[in-house]
N, CA, C and O atoms as CSV, one atom per row, in Angstrom:
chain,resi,resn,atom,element,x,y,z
A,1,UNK,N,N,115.834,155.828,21.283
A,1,UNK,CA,C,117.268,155.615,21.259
A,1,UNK,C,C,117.658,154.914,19.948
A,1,UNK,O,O,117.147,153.910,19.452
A,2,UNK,N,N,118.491,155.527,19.580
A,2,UNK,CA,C,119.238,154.636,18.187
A,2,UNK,C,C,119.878,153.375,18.222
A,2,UNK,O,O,120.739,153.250,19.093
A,3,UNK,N,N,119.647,152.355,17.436
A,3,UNK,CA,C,120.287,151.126,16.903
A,3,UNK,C,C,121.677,151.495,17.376
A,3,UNK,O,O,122.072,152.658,17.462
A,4,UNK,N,N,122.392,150.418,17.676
A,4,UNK,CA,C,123.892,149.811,17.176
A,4,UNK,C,C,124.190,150.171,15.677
A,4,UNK,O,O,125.160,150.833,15.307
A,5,UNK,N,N,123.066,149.560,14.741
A,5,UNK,CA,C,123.510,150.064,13.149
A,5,UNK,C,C,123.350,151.251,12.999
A,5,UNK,O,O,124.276,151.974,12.630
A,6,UNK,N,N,122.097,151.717,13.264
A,6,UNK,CA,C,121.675,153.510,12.850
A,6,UNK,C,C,123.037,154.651,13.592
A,6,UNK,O,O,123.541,155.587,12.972
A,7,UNK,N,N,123.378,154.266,14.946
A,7,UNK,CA,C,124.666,154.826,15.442
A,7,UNK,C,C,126.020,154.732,14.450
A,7,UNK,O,O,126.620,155.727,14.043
A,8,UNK,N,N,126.297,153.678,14.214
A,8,UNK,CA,C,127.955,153.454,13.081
A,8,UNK,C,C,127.004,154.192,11.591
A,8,UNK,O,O,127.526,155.054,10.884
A,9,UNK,N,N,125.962,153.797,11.405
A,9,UNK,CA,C,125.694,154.629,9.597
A,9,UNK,C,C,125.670,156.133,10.134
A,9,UNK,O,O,126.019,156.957,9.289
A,10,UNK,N,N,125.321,156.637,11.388
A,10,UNK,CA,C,125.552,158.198,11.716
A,10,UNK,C,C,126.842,158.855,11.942
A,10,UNK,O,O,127.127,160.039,11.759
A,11,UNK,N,N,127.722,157.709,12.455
A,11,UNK,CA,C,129.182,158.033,12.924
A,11,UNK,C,C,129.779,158.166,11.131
A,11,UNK,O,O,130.359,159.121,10.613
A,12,UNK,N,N,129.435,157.036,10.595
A,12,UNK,CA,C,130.354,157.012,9.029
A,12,UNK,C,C,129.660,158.274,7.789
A,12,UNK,O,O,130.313,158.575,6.790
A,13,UNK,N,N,128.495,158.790,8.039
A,13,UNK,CA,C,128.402,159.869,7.393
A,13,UNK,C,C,129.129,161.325,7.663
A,13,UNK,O,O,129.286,162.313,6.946
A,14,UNK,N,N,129.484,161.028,8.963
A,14,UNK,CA,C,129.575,162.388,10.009
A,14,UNK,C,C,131.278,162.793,8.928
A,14,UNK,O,O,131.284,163.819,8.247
A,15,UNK,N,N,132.090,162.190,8.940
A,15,UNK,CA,C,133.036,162.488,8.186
A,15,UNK,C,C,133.089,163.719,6.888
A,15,UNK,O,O,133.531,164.868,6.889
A,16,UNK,N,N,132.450,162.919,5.860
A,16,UNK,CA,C,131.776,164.078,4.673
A,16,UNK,C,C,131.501,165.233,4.832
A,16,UNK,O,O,131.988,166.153,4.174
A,17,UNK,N,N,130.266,165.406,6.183
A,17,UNK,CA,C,129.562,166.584,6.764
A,17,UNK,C,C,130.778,167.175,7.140
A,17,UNK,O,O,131.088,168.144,6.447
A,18,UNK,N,N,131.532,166.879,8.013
A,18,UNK,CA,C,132.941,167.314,8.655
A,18,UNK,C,C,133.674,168.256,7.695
A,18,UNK,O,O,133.852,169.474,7.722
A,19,UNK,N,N,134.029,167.326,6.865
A,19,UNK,CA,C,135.039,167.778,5.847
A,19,UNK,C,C,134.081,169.242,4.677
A,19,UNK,O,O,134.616,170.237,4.187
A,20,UNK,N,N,133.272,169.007,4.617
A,20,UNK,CA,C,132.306,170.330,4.544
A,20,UNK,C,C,132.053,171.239,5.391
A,20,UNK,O,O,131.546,172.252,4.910
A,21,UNK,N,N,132.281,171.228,6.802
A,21,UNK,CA,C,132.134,172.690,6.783
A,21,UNK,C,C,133.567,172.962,7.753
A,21,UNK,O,O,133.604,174.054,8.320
A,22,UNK,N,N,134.674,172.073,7.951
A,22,UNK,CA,C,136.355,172.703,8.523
A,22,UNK,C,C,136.822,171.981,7.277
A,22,UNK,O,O,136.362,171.297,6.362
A,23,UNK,N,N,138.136,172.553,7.771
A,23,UNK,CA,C,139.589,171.969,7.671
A,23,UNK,C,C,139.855,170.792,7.577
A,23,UNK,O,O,139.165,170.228,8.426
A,24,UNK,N,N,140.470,170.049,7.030
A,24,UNK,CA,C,140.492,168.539,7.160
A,24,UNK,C,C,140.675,168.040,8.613
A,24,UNK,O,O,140.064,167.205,9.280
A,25,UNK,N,N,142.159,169.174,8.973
A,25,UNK,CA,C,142.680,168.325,10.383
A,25,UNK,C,C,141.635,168.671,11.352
A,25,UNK,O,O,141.549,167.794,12.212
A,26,UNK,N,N,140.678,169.794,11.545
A,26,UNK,CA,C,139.872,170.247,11.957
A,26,UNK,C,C,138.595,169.123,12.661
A,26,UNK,O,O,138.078,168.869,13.749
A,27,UNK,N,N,138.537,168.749,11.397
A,27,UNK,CA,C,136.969,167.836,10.607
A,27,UNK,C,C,137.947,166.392,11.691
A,27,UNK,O,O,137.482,165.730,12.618
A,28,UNK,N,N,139.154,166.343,11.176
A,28,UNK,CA,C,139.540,164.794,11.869
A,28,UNK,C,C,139.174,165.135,13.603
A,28,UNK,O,O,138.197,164.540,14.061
A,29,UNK,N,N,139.815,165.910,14.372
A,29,UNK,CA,C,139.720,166.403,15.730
A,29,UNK,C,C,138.578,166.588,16.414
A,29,UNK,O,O,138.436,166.444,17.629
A,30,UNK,N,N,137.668,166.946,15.535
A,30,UNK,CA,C,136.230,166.688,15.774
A,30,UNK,C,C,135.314,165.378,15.452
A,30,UNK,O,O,134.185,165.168,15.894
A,31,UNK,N,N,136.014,164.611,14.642
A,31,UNK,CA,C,135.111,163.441,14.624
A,31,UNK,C,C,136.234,162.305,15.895
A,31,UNK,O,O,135.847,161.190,16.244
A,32,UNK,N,N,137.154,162.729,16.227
A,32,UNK,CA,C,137.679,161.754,17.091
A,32,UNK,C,C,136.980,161.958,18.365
A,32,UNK,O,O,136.495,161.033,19.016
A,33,UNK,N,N,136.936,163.380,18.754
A,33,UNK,CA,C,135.682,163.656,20.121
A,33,UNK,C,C,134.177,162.891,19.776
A,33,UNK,O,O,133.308,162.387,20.487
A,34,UNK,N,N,134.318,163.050,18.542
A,34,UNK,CA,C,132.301,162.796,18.539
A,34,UNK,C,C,132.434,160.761,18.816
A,34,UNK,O,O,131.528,160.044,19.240
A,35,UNK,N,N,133.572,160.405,18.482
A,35,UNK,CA,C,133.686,158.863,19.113
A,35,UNK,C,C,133.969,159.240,20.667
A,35,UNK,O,O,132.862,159.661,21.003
A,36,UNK,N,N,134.419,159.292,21.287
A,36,UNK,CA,C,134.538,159.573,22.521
A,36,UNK,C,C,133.200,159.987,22.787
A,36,UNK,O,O,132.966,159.103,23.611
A,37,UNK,N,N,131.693,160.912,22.713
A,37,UNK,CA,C,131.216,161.320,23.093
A,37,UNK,C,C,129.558,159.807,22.571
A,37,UNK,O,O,128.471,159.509,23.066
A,38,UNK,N,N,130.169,159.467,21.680
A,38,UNK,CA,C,129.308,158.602,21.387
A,38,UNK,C,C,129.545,156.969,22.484
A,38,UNK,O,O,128.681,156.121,22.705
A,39,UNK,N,N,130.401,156.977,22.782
A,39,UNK,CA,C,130.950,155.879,23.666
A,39,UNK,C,C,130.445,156.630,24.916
A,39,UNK,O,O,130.067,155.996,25.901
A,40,UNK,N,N,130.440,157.360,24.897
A,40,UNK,CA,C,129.718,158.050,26.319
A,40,UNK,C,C,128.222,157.334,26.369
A,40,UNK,O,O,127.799,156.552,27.220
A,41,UNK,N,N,127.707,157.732,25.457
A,41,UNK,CA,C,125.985,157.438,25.120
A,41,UNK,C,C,125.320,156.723,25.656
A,41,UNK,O,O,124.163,156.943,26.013
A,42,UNK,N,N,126.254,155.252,25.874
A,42,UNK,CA,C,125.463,154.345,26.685
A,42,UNK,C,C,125.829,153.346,26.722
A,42,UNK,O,O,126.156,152.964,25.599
A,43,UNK,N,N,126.023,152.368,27.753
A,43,UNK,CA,C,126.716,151.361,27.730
A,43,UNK,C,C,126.748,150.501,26.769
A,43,UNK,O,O,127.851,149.980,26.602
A,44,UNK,N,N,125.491,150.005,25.726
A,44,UNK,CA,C,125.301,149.157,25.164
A,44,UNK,C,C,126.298,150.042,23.582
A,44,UNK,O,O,126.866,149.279,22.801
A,45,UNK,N,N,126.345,151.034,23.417
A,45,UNK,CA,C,127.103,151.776,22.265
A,45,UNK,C,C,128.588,151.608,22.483
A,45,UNK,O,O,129.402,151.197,21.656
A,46,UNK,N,N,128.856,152.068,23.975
A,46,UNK,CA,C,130.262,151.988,24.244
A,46,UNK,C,C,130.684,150.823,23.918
A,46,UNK,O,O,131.555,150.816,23.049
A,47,UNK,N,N,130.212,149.417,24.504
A,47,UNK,CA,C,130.629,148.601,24.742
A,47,UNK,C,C,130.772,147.836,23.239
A,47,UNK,O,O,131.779,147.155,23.047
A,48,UNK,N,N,129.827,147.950,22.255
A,48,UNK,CA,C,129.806,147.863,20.820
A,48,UNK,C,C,131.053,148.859,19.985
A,48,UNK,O,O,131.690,148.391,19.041
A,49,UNK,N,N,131.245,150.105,20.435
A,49,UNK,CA,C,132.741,150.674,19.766
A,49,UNK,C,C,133.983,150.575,20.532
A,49,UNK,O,O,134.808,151.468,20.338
A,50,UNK,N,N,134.276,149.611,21.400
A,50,UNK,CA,C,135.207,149.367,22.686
A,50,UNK,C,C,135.328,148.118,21.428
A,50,UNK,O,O,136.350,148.318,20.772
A,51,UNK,N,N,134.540,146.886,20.932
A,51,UNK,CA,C,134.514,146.272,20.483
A,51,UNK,C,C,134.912,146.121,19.021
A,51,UNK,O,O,135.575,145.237,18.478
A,52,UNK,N,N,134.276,147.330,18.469
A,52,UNK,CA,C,134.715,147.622,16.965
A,52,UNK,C,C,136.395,147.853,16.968
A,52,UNK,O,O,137.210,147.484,16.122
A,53,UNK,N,N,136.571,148.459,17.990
A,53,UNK,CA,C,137.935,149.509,18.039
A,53,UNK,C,C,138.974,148.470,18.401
A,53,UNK,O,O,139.925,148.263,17.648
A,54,UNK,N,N,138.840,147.921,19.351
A,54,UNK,CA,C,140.074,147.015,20.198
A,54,UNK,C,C,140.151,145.489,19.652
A,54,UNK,O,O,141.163,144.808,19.820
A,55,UNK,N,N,138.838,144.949,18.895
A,55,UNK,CA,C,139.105,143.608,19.055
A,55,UNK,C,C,139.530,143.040,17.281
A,55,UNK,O,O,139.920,143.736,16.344
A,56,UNK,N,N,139.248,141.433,17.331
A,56,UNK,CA,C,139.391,141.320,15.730
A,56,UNK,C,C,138.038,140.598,15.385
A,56,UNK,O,O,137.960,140.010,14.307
A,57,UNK,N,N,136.745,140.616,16.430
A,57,UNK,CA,C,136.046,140.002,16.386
A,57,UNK,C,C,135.588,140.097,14.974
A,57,UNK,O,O,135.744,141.056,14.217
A,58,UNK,N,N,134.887,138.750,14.684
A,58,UNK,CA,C,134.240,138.630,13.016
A,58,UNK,C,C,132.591,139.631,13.156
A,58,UNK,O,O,132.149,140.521,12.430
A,59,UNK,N,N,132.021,138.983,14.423
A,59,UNK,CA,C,131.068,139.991,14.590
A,59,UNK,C,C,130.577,141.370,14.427
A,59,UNK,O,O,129.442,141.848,14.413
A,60,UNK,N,N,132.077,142.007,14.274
A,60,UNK,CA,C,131.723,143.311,14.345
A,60,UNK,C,C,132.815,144.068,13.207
A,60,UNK,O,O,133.322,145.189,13.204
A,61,UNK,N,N,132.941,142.657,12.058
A,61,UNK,CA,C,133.958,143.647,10.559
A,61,UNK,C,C,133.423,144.841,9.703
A,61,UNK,O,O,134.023,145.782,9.184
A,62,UNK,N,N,132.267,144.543,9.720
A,62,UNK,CA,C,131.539,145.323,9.021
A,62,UNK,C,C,131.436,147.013,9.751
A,62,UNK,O,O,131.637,147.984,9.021
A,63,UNK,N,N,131.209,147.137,10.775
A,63,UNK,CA,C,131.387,148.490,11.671
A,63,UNK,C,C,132.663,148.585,11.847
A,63,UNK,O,O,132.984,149.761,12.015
A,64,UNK,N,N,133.675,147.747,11.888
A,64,UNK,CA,C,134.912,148.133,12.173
A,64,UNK,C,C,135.698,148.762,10.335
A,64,UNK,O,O,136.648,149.539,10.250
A,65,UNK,N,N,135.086,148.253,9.347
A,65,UNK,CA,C,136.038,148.541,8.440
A,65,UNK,C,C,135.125,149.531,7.784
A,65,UNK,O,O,135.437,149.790,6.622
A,66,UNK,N,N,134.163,150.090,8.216
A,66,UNK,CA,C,133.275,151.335,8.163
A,66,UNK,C,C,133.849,152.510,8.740
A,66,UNK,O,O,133.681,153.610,8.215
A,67,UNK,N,N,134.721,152.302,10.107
A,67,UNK,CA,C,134.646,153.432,11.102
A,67,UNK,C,C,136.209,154.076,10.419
A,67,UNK,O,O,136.472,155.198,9.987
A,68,UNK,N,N,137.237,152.575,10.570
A,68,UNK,CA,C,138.447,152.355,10.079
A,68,UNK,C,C,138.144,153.317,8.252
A,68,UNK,O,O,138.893,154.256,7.980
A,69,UNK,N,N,137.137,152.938,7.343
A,69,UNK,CA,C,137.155,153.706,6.359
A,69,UNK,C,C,137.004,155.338,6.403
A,69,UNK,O,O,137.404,156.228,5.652
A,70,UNK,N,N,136.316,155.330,7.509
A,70,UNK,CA,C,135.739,156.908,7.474
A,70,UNK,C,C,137.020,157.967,7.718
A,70,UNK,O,O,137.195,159.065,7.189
A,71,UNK,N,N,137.959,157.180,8.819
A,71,UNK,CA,C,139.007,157.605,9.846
A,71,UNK,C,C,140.335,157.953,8.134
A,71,UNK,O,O,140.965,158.950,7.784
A,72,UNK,N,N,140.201,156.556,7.553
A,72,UNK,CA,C,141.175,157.111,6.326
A,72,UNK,C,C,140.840,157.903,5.466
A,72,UNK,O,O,141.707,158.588,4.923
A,73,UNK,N,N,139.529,158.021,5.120
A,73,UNK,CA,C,138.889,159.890,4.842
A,73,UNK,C,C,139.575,160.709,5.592
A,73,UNK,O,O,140.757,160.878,5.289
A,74,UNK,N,N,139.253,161.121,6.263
A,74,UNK,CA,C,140.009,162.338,7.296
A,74,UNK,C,C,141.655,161.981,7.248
A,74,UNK,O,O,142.448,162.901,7.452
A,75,UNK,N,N,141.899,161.309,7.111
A,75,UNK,CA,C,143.740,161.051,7.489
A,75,UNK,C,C,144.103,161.712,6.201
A,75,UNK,O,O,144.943,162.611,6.229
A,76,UNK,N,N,143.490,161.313,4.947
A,76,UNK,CA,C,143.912,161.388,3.676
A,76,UNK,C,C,143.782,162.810,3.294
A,76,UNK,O,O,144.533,163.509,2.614
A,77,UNK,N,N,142.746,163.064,3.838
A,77,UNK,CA,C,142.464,164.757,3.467
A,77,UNK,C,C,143.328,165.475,4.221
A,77,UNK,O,O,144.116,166.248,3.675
A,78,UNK,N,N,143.293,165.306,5.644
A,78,UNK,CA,C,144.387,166.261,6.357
A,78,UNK,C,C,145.999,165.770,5.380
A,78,UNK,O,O,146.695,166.622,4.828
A,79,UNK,N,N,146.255,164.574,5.364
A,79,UNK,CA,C,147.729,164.160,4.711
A,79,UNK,C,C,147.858,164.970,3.430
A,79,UNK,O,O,148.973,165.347,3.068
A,80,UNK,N,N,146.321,165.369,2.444
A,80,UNK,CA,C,146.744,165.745,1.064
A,80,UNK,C,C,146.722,167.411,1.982
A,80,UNK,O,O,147.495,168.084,1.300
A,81,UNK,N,N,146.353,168.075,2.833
A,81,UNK,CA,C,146.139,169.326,3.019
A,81,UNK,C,C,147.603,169.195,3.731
A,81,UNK,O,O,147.980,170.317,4.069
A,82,UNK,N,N,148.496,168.232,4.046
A,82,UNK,CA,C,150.050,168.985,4.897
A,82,UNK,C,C,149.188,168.922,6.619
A,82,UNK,O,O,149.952,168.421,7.444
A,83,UNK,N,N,148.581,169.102,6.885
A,83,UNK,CA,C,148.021,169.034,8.619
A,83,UNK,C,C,148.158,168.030,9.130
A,83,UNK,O,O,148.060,168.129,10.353
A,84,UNK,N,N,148.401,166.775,8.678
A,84,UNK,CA,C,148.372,165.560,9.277
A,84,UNK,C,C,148.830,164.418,9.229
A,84,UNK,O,O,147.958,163.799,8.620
A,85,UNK,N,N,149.855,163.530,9.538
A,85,UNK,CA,C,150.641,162.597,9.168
A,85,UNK,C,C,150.711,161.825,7.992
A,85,UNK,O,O,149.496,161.751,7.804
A,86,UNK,N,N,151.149,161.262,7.158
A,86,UNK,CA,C,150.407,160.694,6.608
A,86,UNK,C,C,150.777,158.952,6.582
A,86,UNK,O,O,150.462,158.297,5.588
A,87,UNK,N,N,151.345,158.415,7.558
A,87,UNK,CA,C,152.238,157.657,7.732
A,87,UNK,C,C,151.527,156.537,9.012
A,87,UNK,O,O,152.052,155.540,9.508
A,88,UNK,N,N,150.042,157.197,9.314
A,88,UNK,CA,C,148.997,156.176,10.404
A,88,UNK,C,C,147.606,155.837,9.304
A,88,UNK,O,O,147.193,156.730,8.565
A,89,UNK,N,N,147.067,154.659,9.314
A,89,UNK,CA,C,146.082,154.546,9.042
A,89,UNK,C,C,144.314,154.454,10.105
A,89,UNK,O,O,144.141,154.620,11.313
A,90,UNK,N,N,143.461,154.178,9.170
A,90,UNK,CA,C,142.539,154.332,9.838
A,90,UNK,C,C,141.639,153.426,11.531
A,90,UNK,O,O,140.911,153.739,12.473
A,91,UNK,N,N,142.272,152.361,11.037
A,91,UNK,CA,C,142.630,150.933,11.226
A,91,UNK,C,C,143.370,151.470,12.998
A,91,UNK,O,O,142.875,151.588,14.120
A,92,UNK,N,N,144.777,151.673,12.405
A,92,UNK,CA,C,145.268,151.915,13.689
A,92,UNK,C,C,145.055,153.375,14.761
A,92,UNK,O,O,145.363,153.290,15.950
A,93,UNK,N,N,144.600,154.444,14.276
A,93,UNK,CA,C,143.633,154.892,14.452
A,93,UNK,C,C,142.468,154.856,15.633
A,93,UNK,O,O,142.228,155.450,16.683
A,94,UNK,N,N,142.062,154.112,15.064
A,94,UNK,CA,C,140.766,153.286,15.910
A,94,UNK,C,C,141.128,152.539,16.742
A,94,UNK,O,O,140.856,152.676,17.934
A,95,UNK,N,N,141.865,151.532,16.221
A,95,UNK,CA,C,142.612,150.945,17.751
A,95,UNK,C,C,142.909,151.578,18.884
A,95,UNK,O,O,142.699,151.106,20.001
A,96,UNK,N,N,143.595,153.078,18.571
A,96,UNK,CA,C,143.994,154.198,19.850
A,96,UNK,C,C,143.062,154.492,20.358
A,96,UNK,O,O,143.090,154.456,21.588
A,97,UNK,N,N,141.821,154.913,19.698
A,97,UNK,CA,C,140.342,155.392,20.553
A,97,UNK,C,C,139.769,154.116,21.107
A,97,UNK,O,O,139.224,154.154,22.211
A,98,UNK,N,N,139.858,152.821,20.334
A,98,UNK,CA,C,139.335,152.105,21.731
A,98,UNK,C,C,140.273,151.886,22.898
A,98,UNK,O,O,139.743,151.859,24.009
A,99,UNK,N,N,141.455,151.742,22.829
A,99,UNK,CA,C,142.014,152.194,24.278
A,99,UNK,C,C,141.455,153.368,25.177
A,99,UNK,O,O,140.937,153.291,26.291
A,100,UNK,N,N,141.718,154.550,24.337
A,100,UNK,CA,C,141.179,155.712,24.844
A,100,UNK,C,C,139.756,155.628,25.571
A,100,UNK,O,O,139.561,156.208,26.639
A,101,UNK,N,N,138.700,154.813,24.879
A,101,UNK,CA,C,137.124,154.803,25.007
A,101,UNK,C,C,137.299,153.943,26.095
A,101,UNK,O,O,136.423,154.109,26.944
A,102,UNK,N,N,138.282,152.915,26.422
A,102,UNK,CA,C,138.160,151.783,27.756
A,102,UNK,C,C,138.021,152.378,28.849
A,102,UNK,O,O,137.759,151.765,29.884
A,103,UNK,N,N,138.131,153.314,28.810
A,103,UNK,CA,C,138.458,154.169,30.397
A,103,UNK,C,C,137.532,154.338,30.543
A,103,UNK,O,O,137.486,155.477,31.009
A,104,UNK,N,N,136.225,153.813,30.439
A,104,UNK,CA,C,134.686,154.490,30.621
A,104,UNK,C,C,134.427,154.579,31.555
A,104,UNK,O,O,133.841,155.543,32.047
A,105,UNK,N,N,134.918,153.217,32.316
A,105,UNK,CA,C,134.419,153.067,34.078
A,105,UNK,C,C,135.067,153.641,34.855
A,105,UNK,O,O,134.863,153.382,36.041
A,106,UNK,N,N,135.981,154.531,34.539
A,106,UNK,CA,C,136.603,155.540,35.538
A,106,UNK,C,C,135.814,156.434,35.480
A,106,UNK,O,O,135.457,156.826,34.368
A,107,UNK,N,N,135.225,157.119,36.831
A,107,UNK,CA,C,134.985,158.293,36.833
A,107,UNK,C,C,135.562,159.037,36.106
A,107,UNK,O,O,136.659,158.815,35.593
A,108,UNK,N,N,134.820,160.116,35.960
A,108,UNK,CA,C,135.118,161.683,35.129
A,108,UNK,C,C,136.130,160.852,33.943
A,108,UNK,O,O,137.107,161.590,33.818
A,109,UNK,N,N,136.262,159.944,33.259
A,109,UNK,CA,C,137.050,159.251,32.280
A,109,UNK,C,C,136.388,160.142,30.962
A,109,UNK,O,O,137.089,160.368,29.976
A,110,UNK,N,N,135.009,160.610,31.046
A,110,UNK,CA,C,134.920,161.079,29.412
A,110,UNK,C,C,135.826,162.233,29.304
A,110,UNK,O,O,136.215,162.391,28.147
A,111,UNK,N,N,136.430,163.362,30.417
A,111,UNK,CA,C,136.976,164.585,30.618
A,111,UNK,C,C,138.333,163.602,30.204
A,111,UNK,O,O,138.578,163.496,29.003
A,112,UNK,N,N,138.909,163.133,30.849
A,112,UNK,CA,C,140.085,162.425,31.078
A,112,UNK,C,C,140.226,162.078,29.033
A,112,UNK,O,O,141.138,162.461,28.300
A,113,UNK,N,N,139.328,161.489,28.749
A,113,UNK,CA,C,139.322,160.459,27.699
A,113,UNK,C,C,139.624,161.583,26.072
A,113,UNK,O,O,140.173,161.292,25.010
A,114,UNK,N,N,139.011,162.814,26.524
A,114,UNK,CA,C,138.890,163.808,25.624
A,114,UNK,C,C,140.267,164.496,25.667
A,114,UNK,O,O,140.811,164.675,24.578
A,115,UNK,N,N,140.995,164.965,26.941
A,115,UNK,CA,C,142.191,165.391,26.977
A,115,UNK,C,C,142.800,164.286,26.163
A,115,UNK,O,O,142.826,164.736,25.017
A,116,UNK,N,N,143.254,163.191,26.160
A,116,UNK,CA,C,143.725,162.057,26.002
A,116,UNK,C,C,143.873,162.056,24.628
A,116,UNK,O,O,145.025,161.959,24.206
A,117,UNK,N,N,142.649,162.172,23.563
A,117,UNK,CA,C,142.576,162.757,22.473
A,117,UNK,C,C,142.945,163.792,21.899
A,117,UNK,O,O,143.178,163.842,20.691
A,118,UNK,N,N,143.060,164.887,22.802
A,118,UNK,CA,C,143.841,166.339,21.965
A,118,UNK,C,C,145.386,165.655,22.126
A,118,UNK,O,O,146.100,165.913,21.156
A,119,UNK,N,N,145.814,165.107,22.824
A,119,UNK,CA,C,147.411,164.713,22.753
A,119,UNK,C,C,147.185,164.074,21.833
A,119,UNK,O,O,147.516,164.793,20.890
A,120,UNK,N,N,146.658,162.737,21.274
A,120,UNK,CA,C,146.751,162.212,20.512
A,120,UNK,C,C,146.570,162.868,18.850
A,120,UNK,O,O,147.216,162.668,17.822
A,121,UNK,N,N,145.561,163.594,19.111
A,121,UNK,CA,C,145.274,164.331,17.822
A,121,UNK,C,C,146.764,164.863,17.837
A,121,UNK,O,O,147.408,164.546,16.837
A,122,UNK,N,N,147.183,165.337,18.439
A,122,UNK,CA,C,148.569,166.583,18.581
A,122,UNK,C,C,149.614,166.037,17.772
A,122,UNK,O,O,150.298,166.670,16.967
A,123,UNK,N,N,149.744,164.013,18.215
A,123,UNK,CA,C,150.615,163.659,17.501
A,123,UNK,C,C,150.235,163.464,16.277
A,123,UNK,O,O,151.075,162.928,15.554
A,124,UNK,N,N,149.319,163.708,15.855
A,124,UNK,CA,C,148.756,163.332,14.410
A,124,UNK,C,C,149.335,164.501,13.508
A,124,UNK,O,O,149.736,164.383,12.350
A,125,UNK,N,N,149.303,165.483,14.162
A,125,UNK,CA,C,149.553,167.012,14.003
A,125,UNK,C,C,150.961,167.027,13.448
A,125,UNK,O,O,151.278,167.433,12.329
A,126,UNK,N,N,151.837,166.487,14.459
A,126,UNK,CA,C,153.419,166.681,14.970
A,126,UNK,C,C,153.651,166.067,14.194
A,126,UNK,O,O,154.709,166.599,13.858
A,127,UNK,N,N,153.476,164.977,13.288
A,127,UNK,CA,C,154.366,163.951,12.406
A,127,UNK,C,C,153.686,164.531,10.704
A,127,UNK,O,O,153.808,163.874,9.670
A,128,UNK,N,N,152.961,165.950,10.816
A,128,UNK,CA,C,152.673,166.248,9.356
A,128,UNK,C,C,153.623,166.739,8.550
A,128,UNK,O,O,154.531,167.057,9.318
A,129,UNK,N,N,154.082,167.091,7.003
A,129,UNK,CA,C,154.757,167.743,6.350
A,129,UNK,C,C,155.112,168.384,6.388
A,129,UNK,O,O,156.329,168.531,6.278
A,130,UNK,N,N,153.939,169.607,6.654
A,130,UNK,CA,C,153.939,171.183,7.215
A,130,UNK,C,C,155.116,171.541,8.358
A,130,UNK,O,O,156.046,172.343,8.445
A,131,UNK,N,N,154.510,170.434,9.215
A,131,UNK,CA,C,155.374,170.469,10.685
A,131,UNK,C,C,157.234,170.057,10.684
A,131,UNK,O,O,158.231,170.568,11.194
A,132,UNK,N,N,156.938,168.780,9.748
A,132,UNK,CA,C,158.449,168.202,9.279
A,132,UNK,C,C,159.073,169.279,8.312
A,132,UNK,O,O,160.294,169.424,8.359
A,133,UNK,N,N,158.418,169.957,7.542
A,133,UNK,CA,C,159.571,170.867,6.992
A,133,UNK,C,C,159.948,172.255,8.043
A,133,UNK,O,O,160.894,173.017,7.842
A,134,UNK,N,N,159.117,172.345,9.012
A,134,UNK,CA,C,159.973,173.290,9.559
A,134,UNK,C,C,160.855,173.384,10.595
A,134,UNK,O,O,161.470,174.432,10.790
C-alpha cells in the first residue's frame, strides 16, 4: 500500500499526464473523480485528503498547496482553452471536494460523491467563455 506522501506525489503528477492525453476540461473532470476515487482507497488516505481539502491545518500545507497547485493547472488550461471558468481557483476547488469526499460514511456515498462531482464539474463548465458568449 502506498504512503500518505507517495499518494499526493501520484495525485500531483497525474495532472501533466492528464493534460497529455485529453482536453483540458476533460483532463480537469477526470482528475476530480480520481480524488474522489482515491478518498475511496482507504480510510487512512481519505481521512488525510478530507484533511488537506477542508481544513487550515499547518500539518498538512505542504499536500494542500500541492493538490490546490495541480487543481490551478487544470483550471488555467481549461480557462486558456474557453471550457472552464476562469473566475475559481485551485484552493477553492479543493475545498468543494473535501465536502464532496466527507460523505464517505454514507453508504453507496462514493456513487453519490461522483454524481456530486459531474454537477460540480458542470458548474465549472457553465461559468466558461465559450458558454458566456453564447
Amino acid at each position: 500500500m502506498l504512503s500518505y506522501r507517495q499518494e499526493v506525489d501520484e495525485l500531483c503528477v497525474a495532472p501533466a499526464e492528464l493534460l497529455g492525453q485529453h482536453t483540458p476540461d476533460e483532463a480537469l473532470r477526470r482528475f476530480l473523480l480520481l480524488l474522489v476515487d482515491h478518498a475511496a482507497i482507504g480510510k487512512g488516505m481519505a481521512e488525510a485528503l478530507e484533511s488537506i481539502m477542508i481544513t487550515d491545518s499547518p500539518v498538512f500545507d505542504d499536500a494542500r498547496t500541492r493538490m490546490a497547485q495541480s487543481l490551478d493547472q487544470l483550471l488555467a488550461a481549461g480557462a486558456a482553452a474557453a471550457t472552464v471558468r476562469d473566475d475559481v481557483t485551485g484552493r477553492t476547488l479543493l475545498r468543494a471536494m473535501g465536502g464532496i469526499c466527507e460523505m464517505r460514511a454514507i453508504d453507496g456515498w462514493q456513487e453519490e460523491a461522483r454524481q456530486i462531482t459531474a454537477i460540480l464539474f458542470d458548474g465549472l463548465r457553465h461559468g466558461s467563455p465559450e458558454v458566456r458568449a453564447s
